[in-house]
Backbone as CSV, one residue per row, in Angstrom:
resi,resn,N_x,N_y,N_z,CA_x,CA_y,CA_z,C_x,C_y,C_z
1,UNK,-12.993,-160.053,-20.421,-14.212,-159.345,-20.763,-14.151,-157.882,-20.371
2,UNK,-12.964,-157.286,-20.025,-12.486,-155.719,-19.349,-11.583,-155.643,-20.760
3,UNK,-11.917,-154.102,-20.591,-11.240,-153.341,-21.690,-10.013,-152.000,-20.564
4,UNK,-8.929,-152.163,-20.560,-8.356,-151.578,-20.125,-8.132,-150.180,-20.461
5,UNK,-8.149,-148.785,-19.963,-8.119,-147.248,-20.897,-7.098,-146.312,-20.501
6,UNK,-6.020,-145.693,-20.392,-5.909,-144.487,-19.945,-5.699,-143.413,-21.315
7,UNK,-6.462,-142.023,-20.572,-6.210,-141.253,-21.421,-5.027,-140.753,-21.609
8,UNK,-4.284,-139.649,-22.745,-3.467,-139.010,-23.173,-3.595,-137.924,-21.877
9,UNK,-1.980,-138.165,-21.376,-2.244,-137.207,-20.273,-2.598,-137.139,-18.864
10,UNK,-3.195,-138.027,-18.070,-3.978,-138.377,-17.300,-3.357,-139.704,-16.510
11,UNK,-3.807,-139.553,-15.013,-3.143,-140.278,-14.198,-4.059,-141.661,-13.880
12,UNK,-4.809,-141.763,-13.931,-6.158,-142.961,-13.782,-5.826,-143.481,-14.980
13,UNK,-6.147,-145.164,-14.526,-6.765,-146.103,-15.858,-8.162,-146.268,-15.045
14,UNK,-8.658,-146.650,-16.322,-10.372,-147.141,-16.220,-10.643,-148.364,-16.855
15,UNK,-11.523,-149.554,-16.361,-11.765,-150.436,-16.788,-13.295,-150.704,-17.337
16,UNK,-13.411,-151.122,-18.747,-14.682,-150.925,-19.215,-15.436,-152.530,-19.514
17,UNK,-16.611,-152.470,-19.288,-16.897,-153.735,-19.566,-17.185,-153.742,-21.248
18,UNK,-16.361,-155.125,-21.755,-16.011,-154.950,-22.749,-17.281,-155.482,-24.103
19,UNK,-18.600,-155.867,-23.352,-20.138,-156.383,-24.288,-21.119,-155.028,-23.905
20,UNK,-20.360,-154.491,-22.547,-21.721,-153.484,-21.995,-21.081,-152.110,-22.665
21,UNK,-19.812,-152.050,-22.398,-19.000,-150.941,-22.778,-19.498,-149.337,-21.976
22,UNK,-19.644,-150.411,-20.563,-20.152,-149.485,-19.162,-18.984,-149.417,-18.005
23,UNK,-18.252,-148.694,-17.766,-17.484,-147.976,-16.599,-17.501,-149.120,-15.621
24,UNK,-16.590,-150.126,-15.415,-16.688,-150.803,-14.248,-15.514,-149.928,-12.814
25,UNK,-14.773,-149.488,-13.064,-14.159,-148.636,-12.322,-12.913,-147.787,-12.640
26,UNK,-12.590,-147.100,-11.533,-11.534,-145.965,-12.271,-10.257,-145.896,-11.456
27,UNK,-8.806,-146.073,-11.566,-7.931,-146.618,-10.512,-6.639,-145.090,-10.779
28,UNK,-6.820,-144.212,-9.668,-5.719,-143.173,-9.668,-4.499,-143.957,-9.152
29,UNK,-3.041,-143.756,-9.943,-2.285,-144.351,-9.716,-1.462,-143.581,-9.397
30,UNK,-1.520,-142.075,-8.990,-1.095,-141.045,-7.928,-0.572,-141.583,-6.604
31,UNK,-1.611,-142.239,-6.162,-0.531,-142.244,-4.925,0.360,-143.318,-4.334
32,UNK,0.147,-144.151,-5.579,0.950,-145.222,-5.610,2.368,-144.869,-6.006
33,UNK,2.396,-144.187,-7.178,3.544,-143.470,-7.283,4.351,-142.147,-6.597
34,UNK,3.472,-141.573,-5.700,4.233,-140.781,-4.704,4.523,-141.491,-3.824
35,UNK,3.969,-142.712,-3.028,4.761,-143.327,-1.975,5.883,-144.174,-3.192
36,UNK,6.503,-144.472,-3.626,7.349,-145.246,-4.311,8.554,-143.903,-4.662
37,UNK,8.238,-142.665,-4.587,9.182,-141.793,-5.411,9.593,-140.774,-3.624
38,UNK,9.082,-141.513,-2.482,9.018,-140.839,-1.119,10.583,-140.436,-0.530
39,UNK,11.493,-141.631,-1.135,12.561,-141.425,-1.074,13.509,-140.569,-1.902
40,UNK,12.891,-139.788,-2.850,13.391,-139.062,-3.960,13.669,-137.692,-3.338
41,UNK,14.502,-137.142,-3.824,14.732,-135.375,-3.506,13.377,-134.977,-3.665
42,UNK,13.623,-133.974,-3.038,12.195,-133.077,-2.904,11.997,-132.167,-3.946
43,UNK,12.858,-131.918,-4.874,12.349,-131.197,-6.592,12.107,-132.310,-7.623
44,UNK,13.096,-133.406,-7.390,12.798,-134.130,-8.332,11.339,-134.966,-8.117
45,UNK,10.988,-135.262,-6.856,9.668,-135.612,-6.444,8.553,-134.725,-7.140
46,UNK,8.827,-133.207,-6.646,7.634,-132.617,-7.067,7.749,-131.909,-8.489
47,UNK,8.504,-132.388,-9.562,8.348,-132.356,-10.991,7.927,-133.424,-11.527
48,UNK,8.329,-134.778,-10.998,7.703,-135.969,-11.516,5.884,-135.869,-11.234
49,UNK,5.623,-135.438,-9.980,4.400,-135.260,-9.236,3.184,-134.768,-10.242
50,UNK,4.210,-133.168,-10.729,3.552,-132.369,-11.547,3.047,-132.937,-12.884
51,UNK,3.762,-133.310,-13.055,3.957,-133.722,-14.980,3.431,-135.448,-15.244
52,UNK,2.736,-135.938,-13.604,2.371,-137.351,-13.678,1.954,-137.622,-14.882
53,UNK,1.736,-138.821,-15.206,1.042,-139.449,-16.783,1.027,-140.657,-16.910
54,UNK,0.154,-141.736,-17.143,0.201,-143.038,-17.836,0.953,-143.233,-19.108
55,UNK,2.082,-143.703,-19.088,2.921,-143.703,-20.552,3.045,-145.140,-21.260
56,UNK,2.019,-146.598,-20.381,2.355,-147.536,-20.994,1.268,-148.248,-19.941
57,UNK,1.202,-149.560,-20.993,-0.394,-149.966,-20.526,-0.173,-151.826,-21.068
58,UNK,0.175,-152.598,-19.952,0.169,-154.057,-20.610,-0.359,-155.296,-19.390
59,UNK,-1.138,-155.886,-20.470,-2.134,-156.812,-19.219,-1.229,-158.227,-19.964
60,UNK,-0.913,-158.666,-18.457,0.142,-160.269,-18.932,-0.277,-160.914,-17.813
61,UNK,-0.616,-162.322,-17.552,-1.126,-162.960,-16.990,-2.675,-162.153,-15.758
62,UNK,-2.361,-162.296,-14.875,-3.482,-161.131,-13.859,-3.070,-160.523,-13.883
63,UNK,-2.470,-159.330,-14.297,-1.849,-158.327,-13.894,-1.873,-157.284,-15.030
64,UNK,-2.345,-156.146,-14.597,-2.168,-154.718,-15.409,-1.090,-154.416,-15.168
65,UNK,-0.046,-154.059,-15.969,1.225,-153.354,-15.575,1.113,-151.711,-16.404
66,UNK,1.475,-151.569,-15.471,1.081,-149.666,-15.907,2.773,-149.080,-15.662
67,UNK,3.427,-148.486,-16.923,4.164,-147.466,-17.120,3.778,-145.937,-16.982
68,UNK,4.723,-145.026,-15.850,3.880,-143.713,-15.745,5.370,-142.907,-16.405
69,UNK,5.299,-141.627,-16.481,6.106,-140.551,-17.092,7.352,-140.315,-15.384
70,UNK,7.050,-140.607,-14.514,7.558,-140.432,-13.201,8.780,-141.871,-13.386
71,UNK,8.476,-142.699,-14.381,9.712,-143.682,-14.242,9.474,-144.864,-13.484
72,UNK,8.006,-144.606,-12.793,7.667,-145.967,-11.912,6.662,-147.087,-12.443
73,UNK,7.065,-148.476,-12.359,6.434,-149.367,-12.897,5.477,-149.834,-11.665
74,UNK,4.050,-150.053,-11.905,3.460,-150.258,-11.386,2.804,-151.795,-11.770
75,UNK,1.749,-152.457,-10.737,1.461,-153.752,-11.596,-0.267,-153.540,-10.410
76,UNK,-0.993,-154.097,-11.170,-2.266,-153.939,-10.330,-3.165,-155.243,-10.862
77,UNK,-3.815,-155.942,-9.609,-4.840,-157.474,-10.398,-5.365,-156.790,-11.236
78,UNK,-5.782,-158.069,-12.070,-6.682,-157.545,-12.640,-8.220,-158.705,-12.360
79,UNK,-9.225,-157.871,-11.642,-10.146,-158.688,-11.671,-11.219,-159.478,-12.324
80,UNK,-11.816,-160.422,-11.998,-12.620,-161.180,-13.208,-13.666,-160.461,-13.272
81,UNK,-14.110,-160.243,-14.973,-15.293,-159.181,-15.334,-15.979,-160.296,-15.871
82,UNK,-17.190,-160.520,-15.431,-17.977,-161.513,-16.329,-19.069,-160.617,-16.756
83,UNK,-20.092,-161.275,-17.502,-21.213,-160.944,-18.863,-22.191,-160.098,-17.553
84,UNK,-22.659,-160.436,-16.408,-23.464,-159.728,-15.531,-22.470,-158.688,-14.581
85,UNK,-21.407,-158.310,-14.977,-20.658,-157.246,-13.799,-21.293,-155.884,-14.462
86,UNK,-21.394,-155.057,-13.318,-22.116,-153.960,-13.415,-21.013,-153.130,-12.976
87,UNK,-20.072,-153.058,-11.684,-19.055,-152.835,-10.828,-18.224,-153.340,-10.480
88,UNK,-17.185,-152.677,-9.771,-16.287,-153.681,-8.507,-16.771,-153.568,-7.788
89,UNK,-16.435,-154.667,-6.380,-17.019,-154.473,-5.175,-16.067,-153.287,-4.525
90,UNK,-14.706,-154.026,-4.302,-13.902,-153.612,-3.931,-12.999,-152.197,-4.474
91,UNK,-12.147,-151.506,-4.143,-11.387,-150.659,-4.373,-9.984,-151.714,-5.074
92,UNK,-9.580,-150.948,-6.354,-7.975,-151.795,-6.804,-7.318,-151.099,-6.580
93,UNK,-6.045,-151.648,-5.814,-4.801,-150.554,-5.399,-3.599,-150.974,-6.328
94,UNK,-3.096,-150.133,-6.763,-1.439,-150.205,-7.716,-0.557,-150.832,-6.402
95,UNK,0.415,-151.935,-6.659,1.526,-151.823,-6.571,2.885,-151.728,-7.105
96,UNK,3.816,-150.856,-6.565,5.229,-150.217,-7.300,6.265,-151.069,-7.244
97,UNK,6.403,-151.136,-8.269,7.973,-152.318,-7.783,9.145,-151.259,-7.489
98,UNK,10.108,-152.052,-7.106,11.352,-151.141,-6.464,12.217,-151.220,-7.652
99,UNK,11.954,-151.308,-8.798,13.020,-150.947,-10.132,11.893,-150.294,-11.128
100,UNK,12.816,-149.305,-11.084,12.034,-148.389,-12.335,13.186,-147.672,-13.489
101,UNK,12.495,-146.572,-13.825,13.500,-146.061,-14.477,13.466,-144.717,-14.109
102,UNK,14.587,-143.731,-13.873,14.528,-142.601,-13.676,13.951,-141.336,-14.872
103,UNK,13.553,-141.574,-15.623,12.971,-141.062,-16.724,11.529,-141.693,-17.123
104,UNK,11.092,-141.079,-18.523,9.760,-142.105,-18.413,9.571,-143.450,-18.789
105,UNK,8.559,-144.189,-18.698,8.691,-145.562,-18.849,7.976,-145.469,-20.778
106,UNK,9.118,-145.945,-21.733,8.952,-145.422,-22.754,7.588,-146.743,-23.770
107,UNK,7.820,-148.376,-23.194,7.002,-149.259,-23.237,7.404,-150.558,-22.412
108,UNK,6.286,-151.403,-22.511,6.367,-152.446,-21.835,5.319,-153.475,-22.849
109,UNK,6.339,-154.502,-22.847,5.749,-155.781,-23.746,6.254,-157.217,-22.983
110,UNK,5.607,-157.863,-23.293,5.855,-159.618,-22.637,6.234,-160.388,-23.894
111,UNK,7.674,-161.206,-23.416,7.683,-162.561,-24.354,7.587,-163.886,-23.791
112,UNK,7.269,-164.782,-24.309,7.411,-166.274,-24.024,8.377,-166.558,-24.368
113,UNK,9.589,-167.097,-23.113,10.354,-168.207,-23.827,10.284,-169.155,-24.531
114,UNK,11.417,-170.135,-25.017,11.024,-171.610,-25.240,11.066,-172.157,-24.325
115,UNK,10.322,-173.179,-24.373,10.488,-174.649,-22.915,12.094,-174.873,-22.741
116,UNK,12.519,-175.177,-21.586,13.544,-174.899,-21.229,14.574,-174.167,-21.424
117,UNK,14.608,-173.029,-22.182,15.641,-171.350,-22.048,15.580,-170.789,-20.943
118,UNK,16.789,-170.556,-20.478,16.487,-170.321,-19.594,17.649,-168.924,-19.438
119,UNK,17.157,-167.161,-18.473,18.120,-165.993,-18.551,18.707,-166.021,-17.514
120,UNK,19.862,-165.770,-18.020,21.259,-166.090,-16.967,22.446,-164.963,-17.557
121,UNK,22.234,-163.763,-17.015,22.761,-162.886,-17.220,24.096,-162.344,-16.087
122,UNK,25.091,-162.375,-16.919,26.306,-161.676,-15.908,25.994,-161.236,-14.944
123,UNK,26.885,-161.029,-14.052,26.203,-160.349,-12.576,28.095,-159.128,-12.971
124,UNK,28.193,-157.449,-12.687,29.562,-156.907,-12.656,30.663,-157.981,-11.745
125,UNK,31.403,-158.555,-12.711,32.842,-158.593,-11.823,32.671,-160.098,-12.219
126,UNK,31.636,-160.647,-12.245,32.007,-162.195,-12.944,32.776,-162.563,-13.743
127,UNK,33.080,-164.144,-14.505,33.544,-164.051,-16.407,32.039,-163.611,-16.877
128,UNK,32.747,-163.080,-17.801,32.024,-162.618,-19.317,31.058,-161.252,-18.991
129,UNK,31.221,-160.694,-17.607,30.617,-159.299,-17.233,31.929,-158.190,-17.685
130,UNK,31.319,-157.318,-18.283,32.117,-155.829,-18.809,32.781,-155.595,-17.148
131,UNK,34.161,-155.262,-17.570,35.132,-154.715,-16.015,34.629,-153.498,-15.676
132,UNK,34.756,-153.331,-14.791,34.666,-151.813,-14.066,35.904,-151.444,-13.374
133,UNK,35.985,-150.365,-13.519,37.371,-149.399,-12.552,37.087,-149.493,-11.237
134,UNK,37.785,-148.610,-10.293,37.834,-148.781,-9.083,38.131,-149.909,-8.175
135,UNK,37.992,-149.709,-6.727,38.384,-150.579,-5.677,38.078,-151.691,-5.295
136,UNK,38.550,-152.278,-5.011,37.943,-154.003,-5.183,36.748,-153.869,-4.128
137,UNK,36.931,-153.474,-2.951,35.386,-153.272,-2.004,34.722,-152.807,-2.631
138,UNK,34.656,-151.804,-3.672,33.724,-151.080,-3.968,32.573,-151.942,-4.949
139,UNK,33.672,-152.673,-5.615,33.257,-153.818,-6.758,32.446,-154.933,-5.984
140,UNK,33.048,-155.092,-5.139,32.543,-156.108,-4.378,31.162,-156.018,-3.582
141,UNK,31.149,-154.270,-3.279,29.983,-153.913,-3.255,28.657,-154.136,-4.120
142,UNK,29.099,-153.600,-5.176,28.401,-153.597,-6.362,27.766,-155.056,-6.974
143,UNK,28.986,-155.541,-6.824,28.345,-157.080,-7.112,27.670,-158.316,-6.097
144,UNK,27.321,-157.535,-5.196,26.746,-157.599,-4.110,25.502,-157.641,-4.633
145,UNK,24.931,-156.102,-4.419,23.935,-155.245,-4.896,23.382,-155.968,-6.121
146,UNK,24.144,-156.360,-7.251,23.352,-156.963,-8.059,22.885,-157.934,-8.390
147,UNK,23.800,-158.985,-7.065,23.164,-160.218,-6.691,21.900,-160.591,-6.268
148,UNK,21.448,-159.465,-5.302,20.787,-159.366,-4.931,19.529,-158.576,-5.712
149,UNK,19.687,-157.357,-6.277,18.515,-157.124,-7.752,18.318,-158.568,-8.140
150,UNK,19.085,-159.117,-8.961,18.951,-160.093,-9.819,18.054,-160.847,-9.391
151,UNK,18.290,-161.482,-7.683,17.416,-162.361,-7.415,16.083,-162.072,-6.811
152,UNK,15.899,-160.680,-6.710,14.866,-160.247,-6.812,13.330,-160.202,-7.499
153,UNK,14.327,-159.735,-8.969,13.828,-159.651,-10.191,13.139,-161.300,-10.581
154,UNK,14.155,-162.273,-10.767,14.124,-163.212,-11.359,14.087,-164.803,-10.447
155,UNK,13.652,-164.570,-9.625,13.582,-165.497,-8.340,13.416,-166.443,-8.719
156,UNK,11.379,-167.153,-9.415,11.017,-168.209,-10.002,11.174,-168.663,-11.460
157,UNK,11.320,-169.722,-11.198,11.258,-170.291,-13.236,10.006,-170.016,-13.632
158,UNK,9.667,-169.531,-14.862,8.627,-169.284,-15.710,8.948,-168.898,-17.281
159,UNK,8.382,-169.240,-17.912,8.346,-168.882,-19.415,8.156,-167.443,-20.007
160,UNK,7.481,-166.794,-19.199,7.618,-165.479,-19.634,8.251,-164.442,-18.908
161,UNK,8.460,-162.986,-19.776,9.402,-162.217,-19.522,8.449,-160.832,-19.763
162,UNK,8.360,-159.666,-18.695,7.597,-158.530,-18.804,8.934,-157.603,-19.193
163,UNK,8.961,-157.093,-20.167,10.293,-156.187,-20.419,9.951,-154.292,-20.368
164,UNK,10.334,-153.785,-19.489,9.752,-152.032,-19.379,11.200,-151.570,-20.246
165,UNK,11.086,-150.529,-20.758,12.029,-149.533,-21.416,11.923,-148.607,-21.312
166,UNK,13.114,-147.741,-21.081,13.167,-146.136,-20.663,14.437,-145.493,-20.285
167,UNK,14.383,-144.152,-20.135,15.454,-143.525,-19.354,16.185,-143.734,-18.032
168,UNK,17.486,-144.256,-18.374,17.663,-144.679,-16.752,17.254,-146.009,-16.195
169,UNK,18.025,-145.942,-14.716,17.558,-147.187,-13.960,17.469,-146.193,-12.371
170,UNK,16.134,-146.616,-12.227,16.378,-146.281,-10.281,15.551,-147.581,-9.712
171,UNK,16.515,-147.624,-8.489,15.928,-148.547,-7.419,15.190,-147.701,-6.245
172,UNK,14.037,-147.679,-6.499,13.152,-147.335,-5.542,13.421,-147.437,-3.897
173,UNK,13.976,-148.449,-3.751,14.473,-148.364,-2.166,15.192,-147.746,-1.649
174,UNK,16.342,-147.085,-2.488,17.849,-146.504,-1.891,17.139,-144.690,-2.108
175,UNK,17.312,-143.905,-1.235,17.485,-142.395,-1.348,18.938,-142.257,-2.213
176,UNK,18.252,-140.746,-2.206,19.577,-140.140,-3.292,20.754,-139.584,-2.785
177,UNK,20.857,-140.722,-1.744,21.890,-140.063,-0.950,23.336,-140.839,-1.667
178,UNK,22.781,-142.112,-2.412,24.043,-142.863,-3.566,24.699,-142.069,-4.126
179,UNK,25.845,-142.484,-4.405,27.027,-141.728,-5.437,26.560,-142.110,-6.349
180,UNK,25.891,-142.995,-6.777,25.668,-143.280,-8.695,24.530,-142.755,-9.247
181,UNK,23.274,-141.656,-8.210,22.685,-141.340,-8.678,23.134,-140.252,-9.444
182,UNK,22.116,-140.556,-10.724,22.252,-139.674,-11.832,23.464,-140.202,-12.645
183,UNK,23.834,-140.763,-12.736,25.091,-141.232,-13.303,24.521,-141.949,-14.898
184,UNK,23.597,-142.847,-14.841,23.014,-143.018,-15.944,21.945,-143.103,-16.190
185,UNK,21.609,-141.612,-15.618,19.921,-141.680,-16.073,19.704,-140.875,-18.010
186,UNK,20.466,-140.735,-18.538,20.019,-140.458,-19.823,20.325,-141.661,-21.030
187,UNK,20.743,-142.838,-20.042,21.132,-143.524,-20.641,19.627,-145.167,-20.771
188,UNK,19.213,-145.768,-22.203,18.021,-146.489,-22.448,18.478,-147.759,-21.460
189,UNK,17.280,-147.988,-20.865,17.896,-149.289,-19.909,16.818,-150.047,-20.018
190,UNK,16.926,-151.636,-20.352,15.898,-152.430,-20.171,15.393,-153.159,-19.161
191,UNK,13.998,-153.404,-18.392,14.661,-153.858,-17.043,13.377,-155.069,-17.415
192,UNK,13.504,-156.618,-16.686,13.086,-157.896,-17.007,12.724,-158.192,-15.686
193,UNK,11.416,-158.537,-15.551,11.180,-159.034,-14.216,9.916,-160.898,-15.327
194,UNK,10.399,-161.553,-14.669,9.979,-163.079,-14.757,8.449,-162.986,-14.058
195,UNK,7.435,-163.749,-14.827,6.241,-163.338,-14.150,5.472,-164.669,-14.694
């Protein structure tokens, strides 16, 4: 019974009641995305900062998932609006997941699997994963690292799939103190979190 809004431009979504088509509240997602980008260089922080924006907008089970121009995926409840809500009580806070994209978040859509399909995607250095060069620690690193994304991402069984698209991949947790930053941030990356 909520109508979800953000404008062209603009860092807030707003939620409208969707029979009254009256302002139930207004959620800046500013500073959700500066603590999530805290670990970022300090220019690239304060150009993303500058140029903030809502670039994608998808409600899948409770959850608002909000794409911003900063590359960070956000997900926020979404609360129950019934026929007498006037307000929230409460304040809604964004939370950032730790995979985004280093560019902007270009969309985000949900699919349903079929009953029992199930995604089981290469992990680097497995069979049927593309080889990589370099040192076997290093690999070993790596396929470490994405053992661990993976099971992050994709922990529980469920039927559906939230898919974001955009420039790049960053993991929100690591500073840019990595050798692979920037390495493929002009490059379209899809990222799948199970929900």
């Amino acid at each position: 019974q909520g109508v979800w809004i953000a404008l062209q431009g603009s860092a807030q979504v707003r939620l409208y009641h969707a029979a009254t088509y009256e302002s139930l509240t207004e959620v800046d997602v500013a500073p959700a995305v500066h603590k999530m980008l805290a670990g970022s260089d300090a220019i690239i922080r304060q150009h993303k900062a500058a140029c903030l924006r809502i670039t994608a907008l998808l409600a899948c089970k409770d959850l608002l998932w909000i794409g911003t121009s900063a590359g960070v995926v956000l997900t926020l409840y979404i609360p129950p609006v019934s026929s007498s809500s006037s307000s929230l009580r409460s304040p809604l806070v964004p939370m950032g997941s730790a995979h985004g994209h280093t560019g902007h978040v270009r969309f985000l859509t949900s699919i349903e699997l079929p009953e029992g399909f199930d995604v089981a995607f290469p992990l680097p250095g497995e069979q049927g994963a593309p080889a990589t060069g370099g040192d076997g620690g290093s690999n070993l690193q790596r396929r470490d690292s994405a053992r661990r994304r993976a099971s992050t991402i994709l922990q529980t069984k469920s039927n559906l799939l939230v898919i974001s698209g955009g420039d790049g991949y960053e993991d929100f947790r690591l500073t840019n103190s990595s050798e692979t930053v920037g390495r493929d941030d002009s490059t379209n990356h899809l990222l799948l979190w199970r929900v």
